[in-house]
N, C-alpha and C positions, 0 to 999 in steps of 0.2 A: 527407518528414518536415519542409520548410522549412514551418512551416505563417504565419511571420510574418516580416519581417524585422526585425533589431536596431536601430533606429533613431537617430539623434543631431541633436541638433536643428542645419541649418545647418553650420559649420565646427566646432563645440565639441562634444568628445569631454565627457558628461554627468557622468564621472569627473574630469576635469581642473578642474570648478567646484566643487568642495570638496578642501578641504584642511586636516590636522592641526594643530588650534592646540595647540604645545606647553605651553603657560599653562594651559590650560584642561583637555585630552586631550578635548576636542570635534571631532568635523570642521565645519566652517563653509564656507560658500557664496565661492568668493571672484569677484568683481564684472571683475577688470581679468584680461587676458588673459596676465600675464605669469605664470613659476617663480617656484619657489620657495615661502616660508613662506607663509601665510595672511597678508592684510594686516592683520588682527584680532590676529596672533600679533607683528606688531610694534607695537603701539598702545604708550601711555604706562600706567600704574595707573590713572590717570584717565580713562583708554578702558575698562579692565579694569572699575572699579566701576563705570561707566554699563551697560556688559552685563550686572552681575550685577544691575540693576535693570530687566532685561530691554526697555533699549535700546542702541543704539550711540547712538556719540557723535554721528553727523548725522542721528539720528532712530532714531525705530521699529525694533525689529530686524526683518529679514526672517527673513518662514516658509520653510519649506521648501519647496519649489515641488511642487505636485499632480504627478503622472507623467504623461510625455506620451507620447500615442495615437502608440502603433507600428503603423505602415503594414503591412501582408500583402502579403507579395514575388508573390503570385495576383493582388491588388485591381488593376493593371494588365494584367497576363497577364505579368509579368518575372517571373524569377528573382530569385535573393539578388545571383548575379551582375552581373545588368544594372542593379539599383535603385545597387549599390555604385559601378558605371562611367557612367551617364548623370545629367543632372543638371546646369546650370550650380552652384558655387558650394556642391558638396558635396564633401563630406571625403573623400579617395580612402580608400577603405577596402584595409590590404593583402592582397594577394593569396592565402595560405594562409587567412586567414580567409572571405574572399568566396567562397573554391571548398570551403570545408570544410560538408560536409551532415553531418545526425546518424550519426554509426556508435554503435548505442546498447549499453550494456554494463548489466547489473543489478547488478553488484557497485558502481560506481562510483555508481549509484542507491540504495546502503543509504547509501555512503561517505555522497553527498550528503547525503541524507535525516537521517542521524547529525548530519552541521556543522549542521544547519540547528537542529536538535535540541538541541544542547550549549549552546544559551544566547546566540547571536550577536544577537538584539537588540538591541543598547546601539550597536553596529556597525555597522549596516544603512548603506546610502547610498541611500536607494530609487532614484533615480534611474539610478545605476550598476548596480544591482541587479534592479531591472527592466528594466532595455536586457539583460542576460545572458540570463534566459529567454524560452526560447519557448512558445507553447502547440499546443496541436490540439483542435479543437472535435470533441467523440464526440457530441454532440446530448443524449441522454435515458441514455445507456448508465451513467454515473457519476450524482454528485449534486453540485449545484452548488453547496450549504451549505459553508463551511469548516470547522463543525463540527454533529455531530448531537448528540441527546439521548445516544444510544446506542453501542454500540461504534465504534470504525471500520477501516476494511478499508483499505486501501492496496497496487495493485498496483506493484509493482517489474517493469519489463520490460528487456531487454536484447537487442540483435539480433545477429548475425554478418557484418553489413556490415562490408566491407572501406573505412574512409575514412578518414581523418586519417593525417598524415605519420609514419610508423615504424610506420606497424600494417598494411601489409601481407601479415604472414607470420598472422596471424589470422586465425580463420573463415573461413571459405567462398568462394572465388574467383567473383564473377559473381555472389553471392547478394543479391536484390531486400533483403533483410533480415529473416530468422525474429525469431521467438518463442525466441531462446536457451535461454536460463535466466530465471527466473518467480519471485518470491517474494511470496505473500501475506502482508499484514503484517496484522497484526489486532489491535488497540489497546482495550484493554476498557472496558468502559460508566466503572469509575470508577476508571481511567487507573495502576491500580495493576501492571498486567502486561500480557506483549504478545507473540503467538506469529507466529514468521516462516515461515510453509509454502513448501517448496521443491516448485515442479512440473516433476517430470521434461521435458524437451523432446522424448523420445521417448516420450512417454505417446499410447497410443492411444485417440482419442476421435471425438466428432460434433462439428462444427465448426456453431453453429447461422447461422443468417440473420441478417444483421446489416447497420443503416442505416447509411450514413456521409454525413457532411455535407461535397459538396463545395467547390471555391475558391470556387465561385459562390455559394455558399450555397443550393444546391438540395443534394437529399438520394436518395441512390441505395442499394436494397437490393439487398447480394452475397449471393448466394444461398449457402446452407449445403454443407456436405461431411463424406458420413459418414465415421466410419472413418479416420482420419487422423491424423499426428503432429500432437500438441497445437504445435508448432515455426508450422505454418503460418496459424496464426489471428491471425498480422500479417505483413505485407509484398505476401501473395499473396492474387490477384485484387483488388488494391485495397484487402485490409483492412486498418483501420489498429486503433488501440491500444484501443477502444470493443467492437471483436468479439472480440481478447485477453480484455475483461472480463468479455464476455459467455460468452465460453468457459467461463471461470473457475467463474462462479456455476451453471454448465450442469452441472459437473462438481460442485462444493462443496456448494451450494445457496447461497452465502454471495454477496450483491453487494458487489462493490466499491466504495467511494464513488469514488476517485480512480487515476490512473494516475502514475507518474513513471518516465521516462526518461532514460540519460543514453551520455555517449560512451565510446570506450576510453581518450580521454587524460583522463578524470577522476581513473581510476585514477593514473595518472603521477601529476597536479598534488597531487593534494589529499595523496599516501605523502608528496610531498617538503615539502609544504607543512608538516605535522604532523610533520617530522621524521625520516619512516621507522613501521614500525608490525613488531612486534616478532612473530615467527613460531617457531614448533618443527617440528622434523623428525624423527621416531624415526631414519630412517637418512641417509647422506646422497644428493644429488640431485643429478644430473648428467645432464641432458636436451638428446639433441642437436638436438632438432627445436623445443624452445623456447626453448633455450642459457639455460638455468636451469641453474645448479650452488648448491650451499647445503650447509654442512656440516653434521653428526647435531645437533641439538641446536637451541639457539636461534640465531636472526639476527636482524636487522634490514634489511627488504628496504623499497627506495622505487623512484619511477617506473618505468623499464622490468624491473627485477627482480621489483615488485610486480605489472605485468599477467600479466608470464612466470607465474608462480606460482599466479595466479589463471584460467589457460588453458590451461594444462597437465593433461594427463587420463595421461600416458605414465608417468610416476610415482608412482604413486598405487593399490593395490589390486590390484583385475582392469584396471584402466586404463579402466575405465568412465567415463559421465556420472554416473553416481550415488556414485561415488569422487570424482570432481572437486567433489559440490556438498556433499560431507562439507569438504573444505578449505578448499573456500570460505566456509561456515560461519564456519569453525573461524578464519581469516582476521577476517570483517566482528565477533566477537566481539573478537576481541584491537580491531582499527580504533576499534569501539564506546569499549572502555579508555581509549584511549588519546585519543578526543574527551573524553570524561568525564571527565580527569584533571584536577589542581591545574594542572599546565605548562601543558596547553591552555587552558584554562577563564578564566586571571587573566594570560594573553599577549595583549595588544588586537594586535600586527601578527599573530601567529599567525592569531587568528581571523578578522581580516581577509582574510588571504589563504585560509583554509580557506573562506570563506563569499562569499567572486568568486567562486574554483575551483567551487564546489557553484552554484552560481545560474549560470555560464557554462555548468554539464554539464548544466542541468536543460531536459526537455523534460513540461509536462506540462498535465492540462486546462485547461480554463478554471475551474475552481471553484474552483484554488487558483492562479492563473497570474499572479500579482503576489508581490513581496517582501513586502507586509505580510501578504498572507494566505499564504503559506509560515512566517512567523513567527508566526503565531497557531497554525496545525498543528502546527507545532515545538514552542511554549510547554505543548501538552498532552500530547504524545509523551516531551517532556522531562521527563515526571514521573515516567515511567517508570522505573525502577532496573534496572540492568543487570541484578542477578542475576533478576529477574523477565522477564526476555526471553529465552525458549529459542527454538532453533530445531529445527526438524524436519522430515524430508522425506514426501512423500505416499507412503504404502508400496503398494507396486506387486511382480509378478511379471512373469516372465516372458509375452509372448504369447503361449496355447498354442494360436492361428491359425496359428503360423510354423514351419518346421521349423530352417530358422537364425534363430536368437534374435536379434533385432537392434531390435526393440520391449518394450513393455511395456503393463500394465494395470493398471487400481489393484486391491488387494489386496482378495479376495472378505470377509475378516471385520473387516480391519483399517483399511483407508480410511476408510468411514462410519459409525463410533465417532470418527473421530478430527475426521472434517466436522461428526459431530454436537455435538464439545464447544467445537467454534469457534462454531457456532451459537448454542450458549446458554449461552456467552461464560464456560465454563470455563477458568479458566489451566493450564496445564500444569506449573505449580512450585506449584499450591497444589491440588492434585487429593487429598488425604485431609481436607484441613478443609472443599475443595466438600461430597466425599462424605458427610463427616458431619453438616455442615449442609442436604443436601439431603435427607438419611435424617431429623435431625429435626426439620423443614419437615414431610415428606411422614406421619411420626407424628405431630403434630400434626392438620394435616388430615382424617386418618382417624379417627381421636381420639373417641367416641363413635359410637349408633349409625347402622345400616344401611337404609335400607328394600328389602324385599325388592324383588327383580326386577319385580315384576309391579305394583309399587306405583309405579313409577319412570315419569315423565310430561316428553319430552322432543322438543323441537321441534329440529332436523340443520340448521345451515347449512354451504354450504360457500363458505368465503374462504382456500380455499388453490391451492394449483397442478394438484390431481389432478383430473381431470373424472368427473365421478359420483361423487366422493366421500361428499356425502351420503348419496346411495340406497345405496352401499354400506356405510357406518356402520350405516345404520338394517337393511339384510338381516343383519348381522352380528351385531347390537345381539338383534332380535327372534329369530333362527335358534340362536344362541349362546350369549344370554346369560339369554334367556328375557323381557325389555325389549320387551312387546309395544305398549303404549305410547308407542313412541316413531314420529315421523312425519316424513318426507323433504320438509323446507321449500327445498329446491333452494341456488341462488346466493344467496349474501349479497350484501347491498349494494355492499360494496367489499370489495377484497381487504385479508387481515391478517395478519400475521408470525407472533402468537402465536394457538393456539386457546384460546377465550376459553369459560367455563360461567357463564351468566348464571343465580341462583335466585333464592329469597325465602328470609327467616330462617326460615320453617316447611318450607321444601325442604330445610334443613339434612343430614334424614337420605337424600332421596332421591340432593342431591347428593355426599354420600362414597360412595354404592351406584356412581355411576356415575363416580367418580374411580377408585376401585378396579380396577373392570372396563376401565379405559381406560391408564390409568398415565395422569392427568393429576396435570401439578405442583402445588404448589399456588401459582404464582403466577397460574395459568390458573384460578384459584377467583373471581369477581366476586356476593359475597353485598351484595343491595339491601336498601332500611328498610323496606320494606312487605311484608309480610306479602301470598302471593296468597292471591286467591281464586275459588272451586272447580274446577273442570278448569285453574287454566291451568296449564302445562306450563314447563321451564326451556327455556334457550336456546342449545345446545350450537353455536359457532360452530367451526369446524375452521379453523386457517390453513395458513401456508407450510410449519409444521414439521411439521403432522399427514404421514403417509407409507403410511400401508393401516388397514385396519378389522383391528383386533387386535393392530397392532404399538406398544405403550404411547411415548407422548409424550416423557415425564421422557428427556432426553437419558443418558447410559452417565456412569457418576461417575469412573470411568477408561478408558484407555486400553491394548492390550494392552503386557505388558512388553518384547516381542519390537518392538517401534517405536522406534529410538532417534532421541536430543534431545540436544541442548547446548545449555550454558549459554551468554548471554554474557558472563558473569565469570569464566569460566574458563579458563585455558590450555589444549590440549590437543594434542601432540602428531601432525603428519601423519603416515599411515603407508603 
């Protein structure tokens, strides 16, 4: 997981060359090597008004210096270890840190994700803040833009490695490092809500093929593995956080743009750093294998109280994984609060310290693997409103492969209704005003007439994921629907997300014949200014979302009520 090392230029820690002008409540560059205040923080008034004319008094102000290029603890073949101990004329690095590799946690990955979120901006120190994260190059697997047109998907991972000082008695003794706990985060096209999908760790699944880029910068494909706990599509046989992603979208249909990662003492720094974060307990807890005790009702739980509580499965339900990631939920909403508040939000050391702690726990691609572009991700996340952020788990049954239950499956009716309305970036807190603006969208569309089936002149591509799609459209089209006209143009050009129905204004009525017969929405309606003419035919492109001949497009306007969600603006009692 080292995939770079922290770098400092020479003997100066990159944090020790800024410091808080209290004059100003700026951090500013300080030049001489000695403590204490900013030497800008003792100037005269006459120092003071020369920098508000945006110089210092012996010239020019200085910029803020560009970030400098961190070395990869590979690019010689050393460790974190050896880069930190060899070297004339380098900064001894100490030694809990030089031997501490990622043990990566997904809760402390929302925590981060959240500080980053809540507005720290104005705070950044890039230089101190870039030396904190790391990155991992996944090659093609994510997207290397900071932000799309479009929604965005954001995997949260976490692993069960046993590493950093007092975490021990967690996860897995010997374990290379699973796939934990998983949360897709999914950020909508215009940034007004945002749904956190939790993936079971014992979800049974195909683990597909997947490239990794290694130290050397050559690229090696781990071969796939069917049938498998979704746990192991990172740490084993080499896979890193790229085939996570790929797992993901194998199962969702959704790709991820980005990955983030973080440790178990994130958890720790950032409860104590914020305070503490406020919890309910319908009863109370007293757990001797996580030495968690908490009485009925509210606490306030920080560092080692707060991991306890958040890895703990012995308290909780049937003591399940899927009792443990109701808490956790129910946890990263109150954490969310409690970043988004007045106290946090208008504390500059608060957030200070909240947003080291989150950039030291962060391990994540290259697309967003600098402070400023973590802060431009954060700037659109952050428009987010709590109460528009539900969480919800991927509904799953039992394996009826097993005779001792001890896996799971996604749920035969329930699952994909719920993939499907991530897909086409329904929220889950506004699912009756979707559904009735997609109801009257889709009356509109249909809105005048028909032409008959056999009137209907239509050319099949296929730009989605299923092979023979086309030709299967068009057997379905002619066999079905009585669409004898219609003809199997193969592959499209390139592949495309949305299926697309290309006419002319005098196809008008052919194409509501064949929105009808398909469930196509109407944002897949693309009506041109010309008018054809005589045989030519429309242009029925199919994409990612089309899914069999017959089975209508227009994603489900809800979800079944039997799925539960929470909010993150609301308290909710563990039980």
């Amino acid at each position: 997981m080292d995939a770079q090392s922290r770098g400092r230029a020479d003997d100066i820690d990159p944090a020790d060359q800024w410091v808080l002008n209290p004059h100003t409540g700026n951090y500013e560059l300080r030049l001489d090597q000695s403590a204490g205040e900013s030497p800008a923080a003792a100037r005269t008034a006459t120092a003071e008004d020369s920098g508000r004319r945006g110089e210092s008094p012996d010239g020019p102000r200085r910029e803020v210096p560009a970030q400098r290029s961190r070395r990869s603890a590979q690019k010689d073949g050393r460790g974190p270890e050896a880069s930190a101990a060899g070297g004339a004329g380098r900064r001894k690095r100490k030694a809990p840190k030089a031997r501490r590799k990622k043990a990566l946690m997904w809760t402390g990955g929302v925590t981060a994700f959240v500080v980053v979120a809540a507005g720290v901006g104005a705070y950044v120190l890039y230089e101190r803040f870039n030396g904190n994260i790391s990155t991992i190059d996944i090659g093609d697997a994510g997207n290397n833009d900071v932000l799309s047109d479009g929604p965005m998907n954001i995997l949260i991972i976490g692993t069960d490695k046993r590493t950093g000082k007092g975490n021990e008695g967690y996860g897995d003794k010997g374990s290379e490092g699973h796939a934990d706990t998983n949360i897709l985060f999914h950020v909508s096209e215009d940034r007004t809500n945002a749904t956190a999908l939790s993936i079971p760790r014992d979800l049974m699944t195909d683990i597909p093929d997947c490239e990794t880029v290694q130290p050397d910068g050559s690229t090696k494909t781990i071969p796939g593995t069917p049938r498998v706990r979704f746990n192991v599509s990172l740490g084993q046989e080499g896979r890193n956080p790229g085939c996570t992603m790929q797992t993901v979208e194998a199962i969702t249909g959704i790709k991820p743009d980005h990955f983030m990662m973080v440790d178990f003492n994130a958890v720790k720094e950032l409860t104590t750093a914020v305070g503490g974060v406020k919890v309910c307990m319908a009863k109370p807890i007293n757990d001797p294998k996580s030495h968690l005790e908490l009485p009925q009702g509210e606490s306030t739980v920080a560092g080692e109280d707060a991991l306890a509580l958040l890895r703990t499965r012995h308290s909780f339900g049937n003591e399940s994984d899927l009792d443990r990631i109701k808490v956790q939920q129910q946890f990263l909403g109150s954490m969310i609060r409690e970043m988004k508040s007045s106290d946090t939000l208008t504390n500059p050391t608060k957030l200070f310290k909240l947003a080291d702690a989150a950039t030291n726990a962060l391990t994540v691609d290259q697309g967003i693997g600098s402070a400023k572009k973590l802060m431009t991700l954060a700037q659109e996340i952050g428009k987010v409103d709590a109460k528009n952020i539900t969480f919800v788990t991927l509904p799953v049954i039992d394996n009826p492969a097993e005779t001792v239950k001890a896996t799971v499956v996604p749920h035969p009716t329930q699952a994909e209704p719920l993939f499907a309305m991530m897909r086409s970036d329904t929220s889950l807190t506004e699912v009756k005003q979707k559904e009735k603006a997609a109801k009257s969208k889709q009356a509109a569309l249909l809105k005048g007439p028909k032409a008959a089936p056999a009137d209907v002149r239509v050319d099949v591509l296929n730009g989605g994921e299923i092979a023979g799609a086309a030709g299967a459209t068009v057997t379905w089209l002619q066999n079905q629907q009585g669409v004898l006209k219609s003809t199997n143009k193969a592959n499209a050009p390139e592949k495309i997300k949305k299926t697309t129905l290309e006419y002319a204004p005098n196809q008008a009525d052919q194409a509501r014949a064949l929105a009808e017969m398909m469930g196509l929405p109407a944002a897949a309606m693309k009506q041109g200014t010309a008018d054809a003419e005589g045989l030519e035919a429309m242009v029925l492109t199919l994409g990612a979302d089309f899914k069999g001949a017959g089975i209508p497009i227009t994603g489900p306007a809800k979800i079944s009520d039997d799925v539960e969600r929470a909010s993150a603006d609301k308290a909710v009692c563990s039980k």
